[in-house]
MOPAC internal coordinates of N, CA, C and O (Angstrom, degrees):
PM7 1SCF
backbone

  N    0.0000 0     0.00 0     0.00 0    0    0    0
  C    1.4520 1     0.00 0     0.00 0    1    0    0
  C    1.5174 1   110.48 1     0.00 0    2    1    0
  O    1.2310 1   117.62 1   -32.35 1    3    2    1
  N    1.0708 1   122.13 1   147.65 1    3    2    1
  C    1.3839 1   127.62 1   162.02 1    5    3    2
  C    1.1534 1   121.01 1   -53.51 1    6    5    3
  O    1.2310 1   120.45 1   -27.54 1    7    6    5
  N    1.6635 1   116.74 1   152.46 1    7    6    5
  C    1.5317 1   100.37 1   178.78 1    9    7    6
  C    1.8205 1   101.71 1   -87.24 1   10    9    7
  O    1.2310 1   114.29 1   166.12 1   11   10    9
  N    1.0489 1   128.42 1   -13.88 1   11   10    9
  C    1.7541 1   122.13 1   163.75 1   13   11   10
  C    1.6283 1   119.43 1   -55.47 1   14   13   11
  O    1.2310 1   126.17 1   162.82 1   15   14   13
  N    1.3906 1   105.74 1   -17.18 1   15   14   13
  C    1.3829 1   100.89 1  -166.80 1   17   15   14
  C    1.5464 1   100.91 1  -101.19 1   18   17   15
  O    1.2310 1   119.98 1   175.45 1   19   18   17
  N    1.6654 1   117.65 1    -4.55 1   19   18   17
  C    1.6029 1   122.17 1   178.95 1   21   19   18
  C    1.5472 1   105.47 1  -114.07 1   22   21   19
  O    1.2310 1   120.50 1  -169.46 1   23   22   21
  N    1.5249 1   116.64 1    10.54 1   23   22   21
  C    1.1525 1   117.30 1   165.62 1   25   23   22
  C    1.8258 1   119.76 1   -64.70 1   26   25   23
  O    1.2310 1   109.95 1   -77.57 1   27   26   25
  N    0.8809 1   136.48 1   102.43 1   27   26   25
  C    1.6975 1   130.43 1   131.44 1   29   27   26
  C    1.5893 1   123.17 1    14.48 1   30   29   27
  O    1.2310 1   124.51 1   -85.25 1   31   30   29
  N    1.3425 1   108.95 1    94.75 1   31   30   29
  C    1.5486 1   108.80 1  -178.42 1   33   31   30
  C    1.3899 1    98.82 1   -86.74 1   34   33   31
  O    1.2310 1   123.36 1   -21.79 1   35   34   33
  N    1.4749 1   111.17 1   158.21 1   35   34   33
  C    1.5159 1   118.23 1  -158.15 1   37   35   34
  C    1.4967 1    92.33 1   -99.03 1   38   37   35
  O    1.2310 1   125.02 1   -28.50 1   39   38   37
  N    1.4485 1   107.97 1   151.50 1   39   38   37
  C    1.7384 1   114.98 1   146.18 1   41   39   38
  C    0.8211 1   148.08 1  -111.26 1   42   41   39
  O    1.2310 1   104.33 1   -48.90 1   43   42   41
  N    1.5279 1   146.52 1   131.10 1   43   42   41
  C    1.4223 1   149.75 1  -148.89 1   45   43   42
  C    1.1364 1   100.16 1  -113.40 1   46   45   43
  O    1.2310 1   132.60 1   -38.60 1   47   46   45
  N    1.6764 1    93.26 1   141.40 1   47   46   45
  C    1.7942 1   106.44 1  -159.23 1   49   47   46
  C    1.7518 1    92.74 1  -136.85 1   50   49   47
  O    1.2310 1   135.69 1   -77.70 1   51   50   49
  N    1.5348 1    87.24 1   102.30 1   51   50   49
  C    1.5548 1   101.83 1  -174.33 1   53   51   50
  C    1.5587 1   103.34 1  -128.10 1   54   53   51
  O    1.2310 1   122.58 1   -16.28 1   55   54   53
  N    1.6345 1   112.67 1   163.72 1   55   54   53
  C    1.6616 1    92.66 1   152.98 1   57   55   54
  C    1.3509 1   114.36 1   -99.13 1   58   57   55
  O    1.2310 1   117.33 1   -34.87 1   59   58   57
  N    1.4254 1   122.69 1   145.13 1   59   58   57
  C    1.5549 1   126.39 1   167.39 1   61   59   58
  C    1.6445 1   105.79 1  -121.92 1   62   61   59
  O    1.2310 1   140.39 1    34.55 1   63   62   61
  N    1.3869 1    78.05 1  -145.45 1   63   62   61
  C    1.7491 1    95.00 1   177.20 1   65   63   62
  C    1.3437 1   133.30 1   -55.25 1   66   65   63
  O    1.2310 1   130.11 1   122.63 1   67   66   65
  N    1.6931 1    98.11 1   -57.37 1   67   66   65
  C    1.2126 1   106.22 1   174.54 1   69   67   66
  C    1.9465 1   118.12 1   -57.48 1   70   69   67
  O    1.2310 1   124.51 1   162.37 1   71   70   69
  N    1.1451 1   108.94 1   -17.63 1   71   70   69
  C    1.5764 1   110.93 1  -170.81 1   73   71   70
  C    1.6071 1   113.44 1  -112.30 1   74   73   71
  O    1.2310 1   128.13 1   172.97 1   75   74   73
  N    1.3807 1   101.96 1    -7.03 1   75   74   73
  C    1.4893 1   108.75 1   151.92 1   77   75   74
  C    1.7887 1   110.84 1   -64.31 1   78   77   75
  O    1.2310 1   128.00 1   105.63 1   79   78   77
  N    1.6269 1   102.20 1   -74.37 1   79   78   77
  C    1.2687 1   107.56 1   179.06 1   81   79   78
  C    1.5314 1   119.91 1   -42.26 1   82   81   79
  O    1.2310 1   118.27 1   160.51 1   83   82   81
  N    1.3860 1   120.91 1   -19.49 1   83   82   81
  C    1.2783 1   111.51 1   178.45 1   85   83   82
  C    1.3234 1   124.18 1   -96.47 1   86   85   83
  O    1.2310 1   124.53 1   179.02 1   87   86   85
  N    1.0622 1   108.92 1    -0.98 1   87   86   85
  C    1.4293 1   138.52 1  -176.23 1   89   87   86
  C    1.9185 1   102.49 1   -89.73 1   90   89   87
  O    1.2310 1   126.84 1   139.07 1   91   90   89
  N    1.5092 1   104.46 1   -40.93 1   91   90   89
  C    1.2880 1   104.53 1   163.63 1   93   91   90
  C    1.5609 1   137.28 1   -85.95 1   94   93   91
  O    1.2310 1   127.58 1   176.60 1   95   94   93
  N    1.4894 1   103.03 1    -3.40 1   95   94   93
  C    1.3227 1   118.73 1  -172.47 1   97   95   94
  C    1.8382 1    86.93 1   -94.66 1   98   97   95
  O    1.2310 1   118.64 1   130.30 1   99   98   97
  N    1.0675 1   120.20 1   -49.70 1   99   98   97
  C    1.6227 1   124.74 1  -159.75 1  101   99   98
  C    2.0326 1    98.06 1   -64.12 1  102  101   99
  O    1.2310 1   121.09 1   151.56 1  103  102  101
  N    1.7970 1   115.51 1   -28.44 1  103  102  101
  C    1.6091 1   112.15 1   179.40 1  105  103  102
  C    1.0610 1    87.51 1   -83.99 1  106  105  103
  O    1.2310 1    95.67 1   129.13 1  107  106  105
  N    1.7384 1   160.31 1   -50.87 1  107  106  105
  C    0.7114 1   132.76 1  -153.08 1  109  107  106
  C    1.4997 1   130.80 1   -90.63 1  110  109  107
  O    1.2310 1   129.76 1   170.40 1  111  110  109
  N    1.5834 1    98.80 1    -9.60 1  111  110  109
  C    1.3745 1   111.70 1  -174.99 1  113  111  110
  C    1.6271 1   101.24 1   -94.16 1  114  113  111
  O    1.2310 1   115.23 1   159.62 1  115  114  113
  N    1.9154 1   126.65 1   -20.38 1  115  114  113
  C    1.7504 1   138.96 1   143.62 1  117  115  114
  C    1.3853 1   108.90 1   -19.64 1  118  117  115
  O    1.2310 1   132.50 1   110.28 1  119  118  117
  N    1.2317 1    93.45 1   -69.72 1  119  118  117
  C    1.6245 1   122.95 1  -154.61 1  121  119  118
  C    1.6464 1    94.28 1   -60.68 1  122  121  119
  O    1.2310 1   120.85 1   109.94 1  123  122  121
  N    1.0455 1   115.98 1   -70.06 1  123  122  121
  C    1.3227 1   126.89 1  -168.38 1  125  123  122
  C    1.8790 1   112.27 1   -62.31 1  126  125  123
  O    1.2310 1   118.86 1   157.10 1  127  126  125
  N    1.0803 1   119.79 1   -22.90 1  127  126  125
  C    1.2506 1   121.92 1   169.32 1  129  127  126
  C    1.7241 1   114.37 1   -98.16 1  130  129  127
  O    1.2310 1   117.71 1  -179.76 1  131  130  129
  N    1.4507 1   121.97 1     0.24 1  131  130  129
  C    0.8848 1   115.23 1   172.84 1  133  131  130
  C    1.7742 1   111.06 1  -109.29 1  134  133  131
  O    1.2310 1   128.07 1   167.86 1  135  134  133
  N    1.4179 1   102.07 1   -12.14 1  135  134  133
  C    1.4622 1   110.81 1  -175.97 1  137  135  134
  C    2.2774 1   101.00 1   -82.63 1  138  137  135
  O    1.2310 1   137.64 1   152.75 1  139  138  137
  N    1.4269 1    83.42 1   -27.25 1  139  138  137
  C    1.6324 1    83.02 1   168.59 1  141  139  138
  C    1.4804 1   128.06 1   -88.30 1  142  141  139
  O    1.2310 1   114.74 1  -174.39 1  143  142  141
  N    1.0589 1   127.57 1     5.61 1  143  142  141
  C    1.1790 1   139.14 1  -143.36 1  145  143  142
  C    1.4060 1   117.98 1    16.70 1  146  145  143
  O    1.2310 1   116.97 1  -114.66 1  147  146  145
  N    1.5039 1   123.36 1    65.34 1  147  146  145
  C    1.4995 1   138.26 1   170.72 1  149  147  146
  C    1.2936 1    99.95 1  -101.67 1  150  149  147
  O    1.2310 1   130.31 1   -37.48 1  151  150  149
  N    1.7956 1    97.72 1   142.52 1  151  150  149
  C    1.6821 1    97.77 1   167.21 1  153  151  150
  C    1.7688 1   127.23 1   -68.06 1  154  153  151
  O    1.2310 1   122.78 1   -50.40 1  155  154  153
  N    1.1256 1   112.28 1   129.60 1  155  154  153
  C    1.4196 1   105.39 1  -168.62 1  157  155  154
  C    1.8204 1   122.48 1   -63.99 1  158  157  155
  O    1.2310 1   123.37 1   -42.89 1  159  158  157
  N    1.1641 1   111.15 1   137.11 1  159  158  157
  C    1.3829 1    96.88 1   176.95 1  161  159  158
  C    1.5704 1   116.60 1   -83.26 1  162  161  159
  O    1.2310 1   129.66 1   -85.78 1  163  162  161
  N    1.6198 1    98.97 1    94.22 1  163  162  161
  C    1.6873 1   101.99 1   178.44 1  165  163  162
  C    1.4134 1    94.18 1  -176.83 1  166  165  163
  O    1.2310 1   107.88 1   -12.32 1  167  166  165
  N    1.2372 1   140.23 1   167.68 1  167  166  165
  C    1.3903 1   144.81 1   155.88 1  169  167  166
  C    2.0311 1   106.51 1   -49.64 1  170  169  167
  O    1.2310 1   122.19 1   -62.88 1  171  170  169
  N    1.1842 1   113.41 1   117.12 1  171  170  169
  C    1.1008 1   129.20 1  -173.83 1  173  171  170
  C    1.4948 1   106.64 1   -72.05 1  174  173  171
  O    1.2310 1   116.75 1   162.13 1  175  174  173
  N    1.6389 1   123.79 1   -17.87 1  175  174  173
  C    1.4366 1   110.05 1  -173.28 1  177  175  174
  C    1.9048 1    89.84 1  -130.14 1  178  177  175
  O    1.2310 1   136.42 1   -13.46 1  179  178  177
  N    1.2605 1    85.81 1   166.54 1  179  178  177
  C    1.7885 1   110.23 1  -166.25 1  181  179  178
  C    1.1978 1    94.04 1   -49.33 1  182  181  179
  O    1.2310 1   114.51 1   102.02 1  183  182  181
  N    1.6815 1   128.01 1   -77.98 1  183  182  181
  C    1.0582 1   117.25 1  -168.02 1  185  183  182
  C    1.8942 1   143.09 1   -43.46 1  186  185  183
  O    1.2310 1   130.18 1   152.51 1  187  186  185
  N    1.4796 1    97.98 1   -27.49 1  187  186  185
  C    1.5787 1   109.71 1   157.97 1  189  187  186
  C    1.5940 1   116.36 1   -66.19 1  190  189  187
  O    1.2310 1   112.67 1   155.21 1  191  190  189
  N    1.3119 1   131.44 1   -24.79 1  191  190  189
  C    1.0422 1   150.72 1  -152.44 1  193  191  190
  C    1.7692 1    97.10 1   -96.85 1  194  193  191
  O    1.2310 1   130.27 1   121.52 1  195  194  193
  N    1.5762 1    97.79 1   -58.48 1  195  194  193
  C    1.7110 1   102.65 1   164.84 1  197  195  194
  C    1.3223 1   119.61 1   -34.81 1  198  197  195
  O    1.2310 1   119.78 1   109.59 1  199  198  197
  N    1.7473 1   118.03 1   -70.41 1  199  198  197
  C    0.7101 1   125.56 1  -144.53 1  201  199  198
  C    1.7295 1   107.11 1   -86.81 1  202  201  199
  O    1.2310 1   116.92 1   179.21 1  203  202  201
  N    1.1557 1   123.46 1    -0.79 1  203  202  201
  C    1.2645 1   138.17 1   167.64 1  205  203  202
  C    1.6856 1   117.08 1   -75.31 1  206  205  203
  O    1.2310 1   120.95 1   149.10 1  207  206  205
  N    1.5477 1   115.78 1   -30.90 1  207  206  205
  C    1.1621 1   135.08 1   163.37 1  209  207  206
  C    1.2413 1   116.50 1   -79.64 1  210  209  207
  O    1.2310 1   108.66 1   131.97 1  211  210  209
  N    1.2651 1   138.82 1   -48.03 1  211  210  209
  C    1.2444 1   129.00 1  -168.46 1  213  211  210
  C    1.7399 1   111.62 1  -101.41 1  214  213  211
  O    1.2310 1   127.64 1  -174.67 1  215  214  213
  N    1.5843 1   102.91 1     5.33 1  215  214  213
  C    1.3724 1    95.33 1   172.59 1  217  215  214
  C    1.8261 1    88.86 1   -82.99 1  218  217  215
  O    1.2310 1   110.07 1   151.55 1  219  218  217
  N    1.5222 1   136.24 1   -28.45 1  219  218  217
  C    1.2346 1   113.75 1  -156.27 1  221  219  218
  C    2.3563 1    89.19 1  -108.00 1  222  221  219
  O    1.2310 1   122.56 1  -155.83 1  223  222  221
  N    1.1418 1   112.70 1    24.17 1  223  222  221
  C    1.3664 1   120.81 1   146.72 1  225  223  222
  C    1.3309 1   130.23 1   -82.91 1  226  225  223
  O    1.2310 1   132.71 1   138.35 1  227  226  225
  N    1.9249 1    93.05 1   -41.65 1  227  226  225
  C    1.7448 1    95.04 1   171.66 1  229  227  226
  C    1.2915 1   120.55 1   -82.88 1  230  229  227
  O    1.2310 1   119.80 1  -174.69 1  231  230  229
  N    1.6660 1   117.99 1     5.31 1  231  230  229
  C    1.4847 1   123.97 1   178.85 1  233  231  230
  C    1.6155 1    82.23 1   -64.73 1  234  233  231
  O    1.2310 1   131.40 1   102.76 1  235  234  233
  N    1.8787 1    95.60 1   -77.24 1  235  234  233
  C    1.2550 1    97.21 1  -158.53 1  237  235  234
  C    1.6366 1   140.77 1   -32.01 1  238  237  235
  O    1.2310 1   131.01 1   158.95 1  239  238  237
  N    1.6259 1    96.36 1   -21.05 1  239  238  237
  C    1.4300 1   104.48 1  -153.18 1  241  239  238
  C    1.9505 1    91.70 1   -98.94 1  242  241  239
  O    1.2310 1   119.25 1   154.81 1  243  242  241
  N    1.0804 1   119.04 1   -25.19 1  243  242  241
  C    1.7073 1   118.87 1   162.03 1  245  243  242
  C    1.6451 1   109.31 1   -67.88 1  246  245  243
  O    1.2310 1   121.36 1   139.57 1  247  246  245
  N    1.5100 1   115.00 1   -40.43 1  247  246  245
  C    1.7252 1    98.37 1  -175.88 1  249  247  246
  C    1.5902 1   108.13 1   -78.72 1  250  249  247
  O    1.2310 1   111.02 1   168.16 1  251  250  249
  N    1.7783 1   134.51 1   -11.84 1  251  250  249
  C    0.8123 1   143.81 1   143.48 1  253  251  250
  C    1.5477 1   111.74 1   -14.90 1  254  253  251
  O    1.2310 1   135.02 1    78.80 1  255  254  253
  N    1.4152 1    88.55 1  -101.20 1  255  254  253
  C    1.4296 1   114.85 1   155.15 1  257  255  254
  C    1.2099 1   122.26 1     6.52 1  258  257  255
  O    1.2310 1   125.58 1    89.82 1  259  258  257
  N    1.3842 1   106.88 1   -90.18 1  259  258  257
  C    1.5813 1   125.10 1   174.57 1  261  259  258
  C    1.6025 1   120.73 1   -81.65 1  262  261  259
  O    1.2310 1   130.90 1  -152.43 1  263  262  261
  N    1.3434 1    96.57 1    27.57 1  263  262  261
  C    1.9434 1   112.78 1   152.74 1  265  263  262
  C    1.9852 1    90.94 1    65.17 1  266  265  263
  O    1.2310 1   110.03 1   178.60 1  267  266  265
  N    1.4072 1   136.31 1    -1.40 1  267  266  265
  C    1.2518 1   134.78 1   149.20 1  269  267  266
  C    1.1050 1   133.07 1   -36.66 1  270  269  267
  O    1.2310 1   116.98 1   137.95 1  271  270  269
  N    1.0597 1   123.34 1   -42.05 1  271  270  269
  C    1.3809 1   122.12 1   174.87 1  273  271  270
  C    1.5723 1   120.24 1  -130.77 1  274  273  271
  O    1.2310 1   119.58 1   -11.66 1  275  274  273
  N    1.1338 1   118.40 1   168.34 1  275  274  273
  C    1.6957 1   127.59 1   164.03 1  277  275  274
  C    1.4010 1   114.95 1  -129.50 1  278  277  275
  O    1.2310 1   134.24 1   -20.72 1  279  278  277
  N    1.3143 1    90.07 1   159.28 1  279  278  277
  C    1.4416 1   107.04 1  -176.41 1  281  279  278
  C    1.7339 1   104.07 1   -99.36 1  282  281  279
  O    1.2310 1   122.79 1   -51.26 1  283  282  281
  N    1.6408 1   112.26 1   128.74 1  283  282  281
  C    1.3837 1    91.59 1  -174.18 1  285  283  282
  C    1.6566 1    97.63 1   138.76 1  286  285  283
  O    1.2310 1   124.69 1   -35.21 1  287  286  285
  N    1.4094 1   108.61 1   144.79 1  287  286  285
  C    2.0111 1    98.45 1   149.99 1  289  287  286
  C    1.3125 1   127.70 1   -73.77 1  290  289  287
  O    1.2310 1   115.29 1   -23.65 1  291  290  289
  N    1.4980 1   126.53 1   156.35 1  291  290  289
  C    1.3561 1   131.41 1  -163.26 1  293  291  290
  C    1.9972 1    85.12 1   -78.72 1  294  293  291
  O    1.2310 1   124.42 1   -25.73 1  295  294  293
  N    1.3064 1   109.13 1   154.27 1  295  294  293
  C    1.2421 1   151.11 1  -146.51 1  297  295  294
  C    2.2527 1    86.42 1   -87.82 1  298  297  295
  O    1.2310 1   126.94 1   -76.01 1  299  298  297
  N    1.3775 1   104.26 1   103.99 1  299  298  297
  C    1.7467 1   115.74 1  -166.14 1  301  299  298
  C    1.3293 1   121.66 1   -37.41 1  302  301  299
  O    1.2310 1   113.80 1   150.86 1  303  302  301
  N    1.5283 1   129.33 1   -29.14 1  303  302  301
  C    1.0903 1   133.21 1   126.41 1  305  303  302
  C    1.6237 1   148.55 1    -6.93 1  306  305  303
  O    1.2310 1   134.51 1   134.87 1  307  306  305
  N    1.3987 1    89.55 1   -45.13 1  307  306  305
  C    1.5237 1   109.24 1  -179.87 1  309  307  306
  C    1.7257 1    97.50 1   103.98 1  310  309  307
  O    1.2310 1   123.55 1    -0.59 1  311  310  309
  N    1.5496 1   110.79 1   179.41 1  311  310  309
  C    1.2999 1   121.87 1   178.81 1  313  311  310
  C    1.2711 1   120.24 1   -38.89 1  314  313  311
  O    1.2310 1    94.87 1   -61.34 1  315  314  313
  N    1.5232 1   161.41 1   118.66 1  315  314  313
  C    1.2414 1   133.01 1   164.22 1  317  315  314
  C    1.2813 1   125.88 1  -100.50 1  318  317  315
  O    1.2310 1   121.08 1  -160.87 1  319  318  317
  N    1.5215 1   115.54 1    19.13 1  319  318  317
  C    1.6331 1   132.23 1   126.89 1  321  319  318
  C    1.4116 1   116.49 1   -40.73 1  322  321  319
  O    1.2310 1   117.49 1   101.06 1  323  322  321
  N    1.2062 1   122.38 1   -78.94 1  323  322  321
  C    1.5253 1   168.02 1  -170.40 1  325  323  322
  C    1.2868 1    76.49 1   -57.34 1  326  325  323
  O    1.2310 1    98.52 1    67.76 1  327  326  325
  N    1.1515 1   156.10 1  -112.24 1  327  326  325
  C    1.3035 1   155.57 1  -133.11 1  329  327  326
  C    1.4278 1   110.47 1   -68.76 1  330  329  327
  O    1.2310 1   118.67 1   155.44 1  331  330  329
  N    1.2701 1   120.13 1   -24.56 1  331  330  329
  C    1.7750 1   122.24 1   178.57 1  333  331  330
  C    1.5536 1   100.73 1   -79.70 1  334  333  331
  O    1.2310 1   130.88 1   145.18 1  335  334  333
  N    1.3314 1    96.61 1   -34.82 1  335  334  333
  C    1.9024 1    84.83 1  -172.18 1  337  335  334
  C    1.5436 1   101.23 1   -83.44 1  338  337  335
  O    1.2310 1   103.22 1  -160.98 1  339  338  337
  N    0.9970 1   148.43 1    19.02 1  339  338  337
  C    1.3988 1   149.81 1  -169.68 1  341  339  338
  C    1.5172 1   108.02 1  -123.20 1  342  341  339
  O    1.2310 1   127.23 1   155.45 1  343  342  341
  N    0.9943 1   103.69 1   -24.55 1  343  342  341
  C    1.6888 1   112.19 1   172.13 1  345  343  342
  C    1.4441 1   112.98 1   -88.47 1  346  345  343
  O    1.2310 1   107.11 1   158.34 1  347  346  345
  N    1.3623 1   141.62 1   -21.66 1  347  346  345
  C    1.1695 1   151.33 1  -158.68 1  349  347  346
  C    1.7213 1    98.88 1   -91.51 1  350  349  347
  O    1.2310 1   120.10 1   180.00 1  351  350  349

């Protein structure tokens, strides 16, 4: 195999759709566990809450790092990794 074809395609770490909607599923699924008085399924105090976030900050900030990922939407086209190796 080539070594291009065992290369690591990068990921782009943007917000879209999917993280809107989840963003609306997470107030409404708040709302609704706090309007029942059920315990919520999540760490109930800030600091569990932190550390759930910044474990997937320090993802980001190692695939940074290691040229893995971008910050940003993928390029309107689609991949142009992904599309060079598909033509070959």
């Amino acid at each position: 195999m080539k070594r291009s074809t065992l290369a690591k395609q990068k990921s782009y770490v943007y917000v879209g759709r999917t993280e809107i909607k989840a963003l609306i599923v997470g107030l409404v699924t708040g709302v609704l566990y706090g309007a029942l008085n059920l315990p919520i399924p999540a760490p109930n105090v800030l600091g569990g809450n932190l550390a759930i976030l910044f474990t997937f900050v320090g993802l980001v900030i190692i695939g940074l790092f290691r040229h893995e990922m971008t910050l940003g939407r993928p390029p309107a086209g689609g991949d142009p990794l992904k599309n060079d190796r598909n033509s070959k």
